[in-house]
N, C-alpha and C positions, 0 to 999 in steps of 0.2 A: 223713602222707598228704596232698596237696595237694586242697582243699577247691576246689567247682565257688565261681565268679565270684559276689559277693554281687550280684545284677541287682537284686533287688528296692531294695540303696540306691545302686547307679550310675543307673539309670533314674532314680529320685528329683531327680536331679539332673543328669540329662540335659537336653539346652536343644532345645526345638523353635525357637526363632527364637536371633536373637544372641545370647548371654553376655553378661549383666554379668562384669566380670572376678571379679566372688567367687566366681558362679555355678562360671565355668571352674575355677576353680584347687580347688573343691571336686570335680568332677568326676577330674581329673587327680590328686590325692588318693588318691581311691577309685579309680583304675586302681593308681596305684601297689602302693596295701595289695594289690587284690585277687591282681596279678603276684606279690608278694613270696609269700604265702599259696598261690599255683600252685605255689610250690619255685623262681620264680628269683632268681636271685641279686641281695641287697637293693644292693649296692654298682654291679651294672651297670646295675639299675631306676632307681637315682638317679642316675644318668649320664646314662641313655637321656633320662630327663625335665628333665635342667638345662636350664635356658633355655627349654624348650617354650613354644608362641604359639600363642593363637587366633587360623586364619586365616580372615579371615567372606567373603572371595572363594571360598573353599572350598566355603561352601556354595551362595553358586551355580552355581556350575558342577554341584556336585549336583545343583540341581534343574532345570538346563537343557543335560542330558546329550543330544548331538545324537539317539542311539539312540530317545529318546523324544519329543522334540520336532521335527523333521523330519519330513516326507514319507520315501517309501521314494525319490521321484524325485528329490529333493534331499539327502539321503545320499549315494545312489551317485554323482550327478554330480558331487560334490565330492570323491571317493575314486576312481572308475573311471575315471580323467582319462590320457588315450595317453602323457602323461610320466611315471604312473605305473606302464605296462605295458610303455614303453620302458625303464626305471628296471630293474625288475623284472628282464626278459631279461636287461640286461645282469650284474644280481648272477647269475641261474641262472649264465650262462654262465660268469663269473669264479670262483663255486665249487662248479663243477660236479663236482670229484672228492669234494670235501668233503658238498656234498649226497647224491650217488650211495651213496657210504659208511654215509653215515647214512642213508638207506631200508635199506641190504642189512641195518643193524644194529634197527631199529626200526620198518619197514614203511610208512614214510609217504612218499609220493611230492614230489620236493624243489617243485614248485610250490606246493601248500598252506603248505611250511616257507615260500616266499618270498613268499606273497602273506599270511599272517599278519605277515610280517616286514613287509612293504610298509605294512600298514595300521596297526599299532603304531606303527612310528619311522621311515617315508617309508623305510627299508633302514637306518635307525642314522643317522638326519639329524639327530635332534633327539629326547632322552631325556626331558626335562623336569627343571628347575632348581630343583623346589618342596621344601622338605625335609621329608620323607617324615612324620617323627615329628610335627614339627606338624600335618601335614594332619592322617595319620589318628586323631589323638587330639582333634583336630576335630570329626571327622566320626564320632568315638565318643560326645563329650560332644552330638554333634546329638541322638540318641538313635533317631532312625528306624532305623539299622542298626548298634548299639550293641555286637549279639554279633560281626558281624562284624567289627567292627573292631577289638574286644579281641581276637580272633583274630590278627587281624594283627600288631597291636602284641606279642601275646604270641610269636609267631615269628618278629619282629623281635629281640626280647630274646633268644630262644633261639640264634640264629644272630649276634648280638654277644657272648654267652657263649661259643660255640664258635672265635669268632674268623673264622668265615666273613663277616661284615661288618663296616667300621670305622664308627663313628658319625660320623666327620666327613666322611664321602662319600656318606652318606644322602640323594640327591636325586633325584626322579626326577617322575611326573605328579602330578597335582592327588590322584589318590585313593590313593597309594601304590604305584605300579608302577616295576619299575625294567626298567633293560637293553636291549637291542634288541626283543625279545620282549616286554616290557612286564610282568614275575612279578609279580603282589603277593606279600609275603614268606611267607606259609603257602605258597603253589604254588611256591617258590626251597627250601624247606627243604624239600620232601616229593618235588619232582621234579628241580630242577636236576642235571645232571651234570658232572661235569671231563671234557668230553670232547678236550680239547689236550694233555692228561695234563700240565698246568703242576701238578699238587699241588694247587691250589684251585678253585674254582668262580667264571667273572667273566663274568657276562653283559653288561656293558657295555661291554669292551675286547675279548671272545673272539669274535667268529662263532659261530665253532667250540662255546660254550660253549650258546652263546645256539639255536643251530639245533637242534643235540643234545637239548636241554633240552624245547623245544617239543618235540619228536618223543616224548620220552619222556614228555612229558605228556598227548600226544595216546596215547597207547598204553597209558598209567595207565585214560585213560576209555575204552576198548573203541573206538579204530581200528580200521575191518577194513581190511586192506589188501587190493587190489584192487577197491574200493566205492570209485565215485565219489562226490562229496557231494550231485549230483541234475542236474538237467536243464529248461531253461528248456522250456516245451509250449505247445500251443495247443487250444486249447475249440472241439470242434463247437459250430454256431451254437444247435442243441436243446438243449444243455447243460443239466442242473441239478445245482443248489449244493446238492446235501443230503449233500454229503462235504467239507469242508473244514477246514483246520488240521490242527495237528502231532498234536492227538490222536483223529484216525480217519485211521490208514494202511490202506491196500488193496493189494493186490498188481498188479503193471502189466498182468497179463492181465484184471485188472480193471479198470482205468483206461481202457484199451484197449475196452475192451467198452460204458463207462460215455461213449464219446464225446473223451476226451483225446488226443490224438498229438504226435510231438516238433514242433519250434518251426518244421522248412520244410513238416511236413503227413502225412509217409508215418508208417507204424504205428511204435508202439513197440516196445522188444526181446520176443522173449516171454518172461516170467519173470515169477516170484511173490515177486521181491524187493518187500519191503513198501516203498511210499513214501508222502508224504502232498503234499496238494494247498495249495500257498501264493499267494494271489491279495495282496500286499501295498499295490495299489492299486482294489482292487476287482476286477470283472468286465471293464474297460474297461483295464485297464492289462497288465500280463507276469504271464504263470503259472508257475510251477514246480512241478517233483515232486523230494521232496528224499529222502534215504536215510538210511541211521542216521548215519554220516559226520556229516551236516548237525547234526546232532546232538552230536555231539562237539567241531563246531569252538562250537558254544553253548555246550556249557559252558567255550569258555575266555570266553566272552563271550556273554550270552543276552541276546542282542538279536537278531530275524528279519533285521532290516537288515544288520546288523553280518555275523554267517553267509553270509547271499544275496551278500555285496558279497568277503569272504572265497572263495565257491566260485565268482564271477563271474570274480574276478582271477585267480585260477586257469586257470580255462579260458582267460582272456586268454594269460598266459605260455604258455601250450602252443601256442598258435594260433588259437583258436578268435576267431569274428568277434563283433563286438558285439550286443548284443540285437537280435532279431528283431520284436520288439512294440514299439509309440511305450505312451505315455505319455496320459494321460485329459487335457485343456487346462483342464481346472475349474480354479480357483485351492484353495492348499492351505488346509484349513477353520482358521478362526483358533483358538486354547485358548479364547476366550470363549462360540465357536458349542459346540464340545464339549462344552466341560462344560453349556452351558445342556443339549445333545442327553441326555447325563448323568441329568441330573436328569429331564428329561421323561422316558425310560427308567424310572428306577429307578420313579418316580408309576405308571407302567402295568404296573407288576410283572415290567421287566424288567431284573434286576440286572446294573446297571452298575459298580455298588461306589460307593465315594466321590468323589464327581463334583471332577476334579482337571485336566478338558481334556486329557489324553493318551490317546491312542489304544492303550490295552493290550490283551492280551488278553479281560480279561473286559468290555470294553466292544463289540468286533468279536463277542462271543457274543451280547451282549443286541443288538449292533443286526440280527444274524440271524434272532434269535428273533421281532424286531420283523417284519422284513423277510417273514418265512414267514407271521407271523401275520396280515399283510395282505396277502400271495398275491406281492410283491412278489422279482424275485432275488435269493437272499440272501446276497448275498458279502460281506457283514458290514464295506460302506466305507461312509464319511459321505460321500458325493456330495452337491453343491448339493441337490439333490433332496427326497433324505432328509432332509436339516437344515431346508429349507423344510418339512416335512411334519409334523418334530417342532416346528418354531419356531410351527407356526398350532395344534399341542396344547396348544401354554403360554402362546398366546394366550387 
């Protein structure tokens, strides 16, 4: 019977900053034993790993994953760009039977398939050339995300046992993703489909494989179909912020009630579909109300930015016009003002976690809690303001 992952001596020797190369090749080790000891097979484990390199570009890009370090305003404007939306139409259009097919077969409407597609690989522009097995045993012996990426590595193995991948074509982005769609390999082994009925599964040469696959992975994580993923809104000017983020939804005849309406002014639908209220640049910037949908397209990727920019494009391809809200003109607060804000936080007992300069979630709670707790609006953004206000506490 295949024995869980010895974590207690892979962590051991997991590397929070660079590897010495003995460090590495001890890690890579204990990947190996622990795969063989999973049940796979020891002759394809030492395949998968001949040659293996630590690659220390890998871990920056880890730690300067735009999702986290950007603005939600500089995100999008470098993703939501009219040649992207041009781009776009023109793939709907070109496989348009092909999309059509696969909603009738899997319920997802083909814009979401093509604006996922859009933001992954520009529509199949550019896969990434990095070879997969170094990165992610990389970014295993990093140790920050250790389980996850034996995961990968270990459905990496399973799916070169089965002969669904060849090792010598294993390349794709810095973290392990392949294809148009961008699978990391557990999500290629649990959802991928043959949908061209070629006998095997190619997200990188199929559309067809690659479209399919999304769809059916969105419909793995509870797609509803006919649920749009949400709707950009506007804030009466009396507005308060004592409902915000993804975990207190309310229902729109509540939202409705509470002062929100959609993005040119007139009332909301009426219904008690739950949504929740997303202010990604504060009070001063674009609102949203997002549905469970928005939800699903996170977990192909749980970043707010990444989601909003995903259901924005979308509505692009269909028609719909660009935002209706500007943008706050403050400049974006630097990683050094943050994490100082951070730390000031955490001292007045409002946890911010481990002050690291990114704008996460548990950091937009503590600076709300801060915010309510000096009568202040609490849309839980670092505005100039704010930051001068914590910057004279730590004075």
């Amino acid at each position: 019977m295949p024995r869980p992952p010895r974590w207690p001596i892979l962590m051991a020797v997991c590397l929070t900053a660079p590897a010495l190369a003995d460090d590495f090749e001890q890690c890579v080790s204990s990947l190996r034993d622990d795969l063989k000891e999973q049940g796979r097979d020891a002759a394809v484990v030492e395949e998968t790993f001949a040659g293996v390199e630590q690659l220390e570009r890998i871990l920056e890009l880890d730690r300067e994953q735009p999702e986290f370090v950007q603005t939600f305003r500089d995100y999008l404007d470098a993703r939501l760009t009219e040649e992207r939306v041009d781009r776009g139409r023109e793939m709907m259009a070109e496989h348009r039977e092909l999309l059509w097919q696969i909603h009738d077969d899997f319920g997802v409407p083909p814009r979401y398939l093509v604006a996922l597609w859009g933001m992954e690989t520009h529509y199949g522009s550019y896969f990434g050339e990095v070879p997969i097995i170094d990165a992610m045993t990389t970014l295993a012996c990093e140790g920050r995300r250790a389980r996850f990426f034996f995961h990968q590595l270990d459905a990496t193995v399973a799916l070169l046992e089965d002969g669904k991948l060849e090792r010598d074509g294993l390349r794709g982005s810095w973290a392990g993703a392949l294809g148009h769609t961008q699978f990391m390999p557990a999500t290629l082994r649990e959802h991928a489909v043959d949908y061209d009925g070629s006998g095997r599964i190619d997200l990188r040469d199929s559309v067809a494989d690659a479209l399919a696959s999304g769809a059916n992975y969105l419909r793995a994580m509870g797609w509803q179909p006919g649920l749009r993923w949400g709707r950009e809104v506007r804030l009466e000017d009396d507005f308060d912020f004592d409902h915000l983020g993804l975990d207190d939804p309310r229902a729109l005849d509540e939202w409705q009630q509470l002062g929100v309406r959609r993005a040119d002014g007139s009332d909301l639908p009426q219904s008690d579909i739950q949504a929740a209220l997303l202010l990604p640049m504060g009070r001063n910037g674009p609102a949203f109300l997002v549905y469970e949908n928005f939800r699903r397209i996170m977990g192909w990727n749980a970043s707010v930015s990444y989601a909003l920019s995903v259901g924005l494009l979308a509505d692009r391809l269909d028609g719909a016009p660009p935002l209706r809200a500007g943008f706050p003109d403050d400049p974006a607060p630097r990683r050094s003002e943050l994490r100082q804000a951070q730390e000031v936080l955490n001292e007045l007992g409002f946890d911010a976690g481990t002050p690291d300069g990114l704008l996460g979630p548990r950091t937009r709670a503590a600076l709300r809690a801060y915010q309510q707790d000096q009568g202040l609006p609490a849309d839980g953004y670092p505005d100039p303001k704010i930051l001068e206000r914590l910057q004279e506490k730590a004075e």
